[in-house]
Residue, then its C-alpha position, 0 to 999 in steps of 0.5 A: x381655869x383647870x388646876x394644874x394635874x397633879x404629878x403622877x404618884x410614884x407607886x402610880x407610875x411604877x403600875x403604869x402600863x405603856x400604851x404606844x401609838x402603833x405608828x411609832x417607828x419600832x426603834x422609839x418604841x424600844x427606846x421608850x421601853x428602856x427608858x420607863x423600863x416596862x414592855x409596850x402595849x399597842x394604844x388602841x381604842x380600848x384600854x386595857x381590860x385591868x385597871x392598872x393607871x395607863x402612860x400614853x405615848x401618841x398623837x391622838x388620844x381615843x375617847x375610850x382612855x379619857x378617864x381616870x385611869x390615865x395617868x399621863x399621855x406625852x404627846x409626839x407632836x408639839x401642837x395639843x389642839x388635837x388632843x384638847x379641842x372640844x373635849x374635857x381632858x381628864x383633871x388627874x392626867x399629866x399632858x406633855x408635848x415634844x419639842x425637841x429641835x422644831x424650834x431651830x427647824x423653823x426658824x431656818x424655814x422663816x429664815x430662808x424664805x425671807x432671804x430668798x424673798x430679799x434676793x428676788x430667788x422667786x423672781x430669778x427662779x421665773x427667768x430662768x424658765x423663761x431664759x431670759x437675763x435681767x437684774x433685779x433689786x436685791x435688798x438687805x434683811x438687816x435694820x429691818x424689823x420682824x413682828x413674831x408672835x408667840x414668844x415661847x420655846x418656838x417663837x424665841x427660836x426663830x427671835x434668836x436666829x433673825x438677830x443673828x442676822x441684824x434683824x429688829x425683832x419684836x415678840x407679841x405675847x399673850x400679855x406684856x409680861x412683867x419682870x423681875x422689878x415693879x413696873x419692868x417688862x421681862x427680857x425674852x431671848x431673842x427678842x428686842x422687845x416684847x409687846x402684848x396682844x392688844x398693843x401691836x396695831x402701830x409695829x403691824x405697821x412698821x413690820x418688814x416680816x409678820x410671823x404667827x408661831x401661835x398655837x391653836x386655842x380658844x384665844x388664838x382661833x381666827x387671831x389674824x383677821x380683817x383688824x390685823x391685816x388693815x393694820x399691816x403696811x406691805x409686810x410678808x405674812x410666814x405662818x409656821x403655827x396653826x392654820x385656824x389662827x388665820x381668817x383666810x378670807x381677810x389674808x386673801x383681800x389684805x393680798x389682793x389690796x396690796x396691805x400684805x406683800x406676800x404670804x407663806x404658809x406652812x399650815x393651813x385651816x383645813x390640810x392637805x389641801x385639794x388640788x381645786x381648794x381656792x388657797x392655790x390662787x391666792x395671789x403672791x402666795x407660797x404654800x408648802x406642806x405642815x413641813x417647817x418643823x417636822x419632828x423626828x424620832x430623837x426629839x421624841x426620845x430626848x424631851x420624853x427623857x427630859x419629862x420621865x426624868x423630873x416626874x420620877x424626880x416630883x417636878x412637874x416637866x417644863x413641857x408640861x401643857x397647861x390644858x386651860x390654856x392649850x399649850 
């Protein structure tokens, strides 16, 4: 397992040039100038031909900055995967994420697709393409449980707001996590309960709602597939996280022999998906566009702010990634 990075040392930080990528809206950039007070270069790539220490702004970090002359790279997109996949990350540099509201945004999209899922909107939605007049069955989201997995800033989030509603929400986290007394597991917000990885077999089962917020790792690459799905009694799969945390040919059989009701996916293995690709005929299938968290510029400014302000503190930033675990 990679050490933590080391903070960056003030002297450091002070030298650091500030390389942003150039897709940042120019309102963010100025915003980023004032808050490290330093002027913006464009993040190319090839660095700078001086050899001061280098403070990256971006989604994606050219090959040529891998070295020991950056310092830190804060990443505009909540999901590392990009950034870490395949490659070693330089053991001197900090590597911080944005958050910001995404974790509200998402829950709101898991929220309303399964409102509209108990209010037969889809159903509705068909009929009146047709003008036809029927009633249907609507029914209640709550007492109903909801299976979330991933259990932090994000998952917690969606947790949060489907309790709200009167849903029973259980979290998967990597491990069961202890808390703060011997033999106790520790309460996260938003959930009713919280369970490991390798213990879900029998909630699979009694889940109204299975929802991944899982990021992408090493640990997570193909997490749902033929085991889980089997498991799974007539739950709606929503996918919010990654889309290689999914194997699509296990989804797709566990939809057509009816274990999975419906699906919803935000994220797909391979996106944007092509007008042929297969996952458009996926049965009972809703397919929207990497849209449920969307990350703006002020969540950019808010949590860059946030990380700026407990490194010039010596804290190391709570969006601080650990990169041996990728999130």
């Amino acid at each position: 397992m990679p050490l933590p990075a080391p903070l960056p040392a003030p002297d450091a930080l002070l030298r650091a040039r500030l390389l942003v990528a150039p897709s940042l809206d120019g309102g963010l950039v100025r915003e980023l100038e004032r808050i490290t007070g330093r002027s913006a270069e464009a993040l190319g790539d090839a660095p700078p031909p001086s050899g001061e220490p280098l403070l990256c702004v971006g989604d994606t970090l050219p090959e040529a900055l891998r070295t020991s002359r950056l310092l830190w790279f804060h990443s505009v997109n909540a999901g590392t995967d990009p950034l870490l996949s395949g490659r070693p990350w330089p053991a001197s540099a900090l590597l911080t994420r944005t958050v910001g509201r995404m974790g509200e945004r998402m829950a709101q999209y898991v929220l309303a697709w399964m409102l509209a899922e108990c209010q037969s909107v889809p159903e509705f939605t068909a009929q009146h393409a047709r003008a036809h007049w029927e009633r249907l069955p609507t029914e209640l989201v709550a007492g109903q449980t909801a299976l979330v997995y991933g259990t932090g800033r994000i998952g917690a989030a969606v947790g949060r707001l489907l309790q709200g509603c009167g849903v029973r929400t259980v979290g998967v986290a990597r491990t069961t996590r202890l808390g703060p007394s011997p033999g106790s597991v520790r309460v996260v917000p938003g959930f009713d309960r919280v369970i490991g990885a390798d213990e879900d077999a029998g909630e699979l089962g009694d889940a109204r709602w299975v929802i991944s917020t899982l990021p992408l790792t090493g640990a997570t690459a193909g997490f749902f597939g033929a085991a889980r799905f089997a498991a799974v009694r007539g739950a709606t799969f929503v996918n919010v996280g990654r889309g290689a945390t999914v194997d699509m040919g296990a989804l797709e059989s566990a939809l057509r022999e009816g274990a999975v009701r419906r699906a919803v996916l935000d994220v797909l293995p391979e996106e944007p998906a092509a007008p042929g690709d297969p996952v458009w005929k996926l049965p009972r299938t809703v397919i929207t566009s990497h849209s449920s968290g969307i990350t703006t510029d002020q969540d950019v400014v808010t949590d860059f702010t946030a990380c700026w302000e407990a490194v010039a503190a010596g804290r190391r930033p709570e969006l601080t990634v650990d990169v041996g675990r990728g999130y």
